[in-house]
LOKOLMI-252136 format. One record per residue (C-alpha): residue in one letter; chain; z, x, y. Coordinates in steps of 0.25 Angstrom, whole numbers, plus 5000, padded with zeros to 4 digits. Layout:
BEGIN
R   rolo   lodo     zz     xx     yy
R      A      A      Z      X      Y
...
% end
This chain:
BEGIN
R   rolo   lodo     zz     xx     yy
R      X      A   4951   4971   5045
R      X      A   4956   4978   5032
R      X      A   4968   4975   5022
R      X      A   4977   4983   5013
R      X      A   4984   4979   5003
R      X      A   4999   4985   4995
R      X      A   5000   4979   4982
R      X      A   5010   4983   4973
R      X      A   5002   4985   4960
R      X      A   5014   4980   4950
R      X      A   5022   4970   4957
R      X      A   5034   4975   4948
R      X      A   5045   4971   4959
R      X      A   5044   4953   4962
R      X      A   5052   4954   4974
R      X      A   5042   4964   4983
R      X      A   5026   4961   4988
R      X      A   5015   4964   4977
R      X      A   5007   4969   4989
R      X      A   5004   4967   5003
R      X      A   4991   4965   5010
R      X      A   4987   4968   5024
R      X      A   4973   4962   5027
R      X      A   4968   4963   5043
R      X      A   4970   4977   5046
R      X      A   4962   4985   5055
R      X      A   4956   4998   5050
R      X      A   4965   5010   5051
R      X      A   4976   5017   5044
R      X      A   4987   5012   5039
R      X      A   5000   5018   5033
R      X      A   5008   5007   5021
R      X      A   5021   5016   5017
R      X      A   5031   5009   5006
R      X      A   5045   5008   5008
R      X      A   5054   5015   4996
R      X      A   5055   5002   4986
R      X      A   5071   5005   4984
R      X      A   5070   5007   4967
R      X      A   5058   5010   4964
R      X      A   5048   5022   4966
R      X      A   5036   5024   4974
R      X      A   5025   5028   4962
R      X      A   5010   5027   4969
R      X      A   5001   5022   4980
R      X      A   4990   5020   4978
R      X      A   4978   5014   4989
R      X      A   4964   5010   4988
R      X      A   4961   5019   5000
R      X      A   4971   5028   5009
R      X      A   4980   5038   5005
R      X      A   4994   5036   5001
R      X      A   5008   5047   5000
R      X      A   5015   5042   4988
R      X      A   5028   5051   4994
R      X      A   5027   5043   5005
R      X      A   5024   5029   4999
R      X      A   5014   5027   5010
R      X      A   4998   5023   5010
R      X      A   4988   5024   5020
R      X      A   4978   5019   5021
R      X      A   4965   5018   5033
R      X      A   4957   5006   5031
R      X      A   4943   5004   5037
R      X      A   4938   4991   5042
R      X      A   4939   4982   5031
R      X      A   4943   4990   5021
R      X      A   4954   4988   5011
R      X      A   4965   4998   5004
R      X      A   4974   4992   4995
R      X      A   4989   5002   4990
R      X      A   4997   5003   4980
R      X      A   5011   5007   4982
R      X      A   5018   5009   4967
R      X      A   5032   5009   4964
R      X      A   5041   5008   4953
% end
């Protein structure tokens, strides 16, 4: 089993998550896309392994058995 993990790196805005983990998954690929934060603007992405498309606030992400990725998704 593998885990992933979005953490926002600054915590700036109290009333949303500082970051999500996901610990059990299976090996395979896997696709985290942000929704549009009304007000603030999508900057960087930024994973420990995967490939992510700033213009279209998505990361993805394969994970091998075990393995682990973690992504930041920076707004402001």
């Amino acid at each position: 089993m593998s885990s992933f993990i979005l953490d926002d790196d600054s915590g700036a805005d109290p009333t949303r998550e500082n970051s999500r983990t996901f610990t059990g998954l299976n090996a395979g690929t896997y696709t985290v896309t942000q929704a549009a934060v009304p007000g603030w603007d999508f900057m960087a992405l930024d994973c420990t392994i995967g490939t992510g498309d700033l213009a279209l606030r998505r990361a993805t992400i394969t994970l091998a058995a075990g393995e682990e990725a973690n992504c930041v998704f920076t707004n402001s």
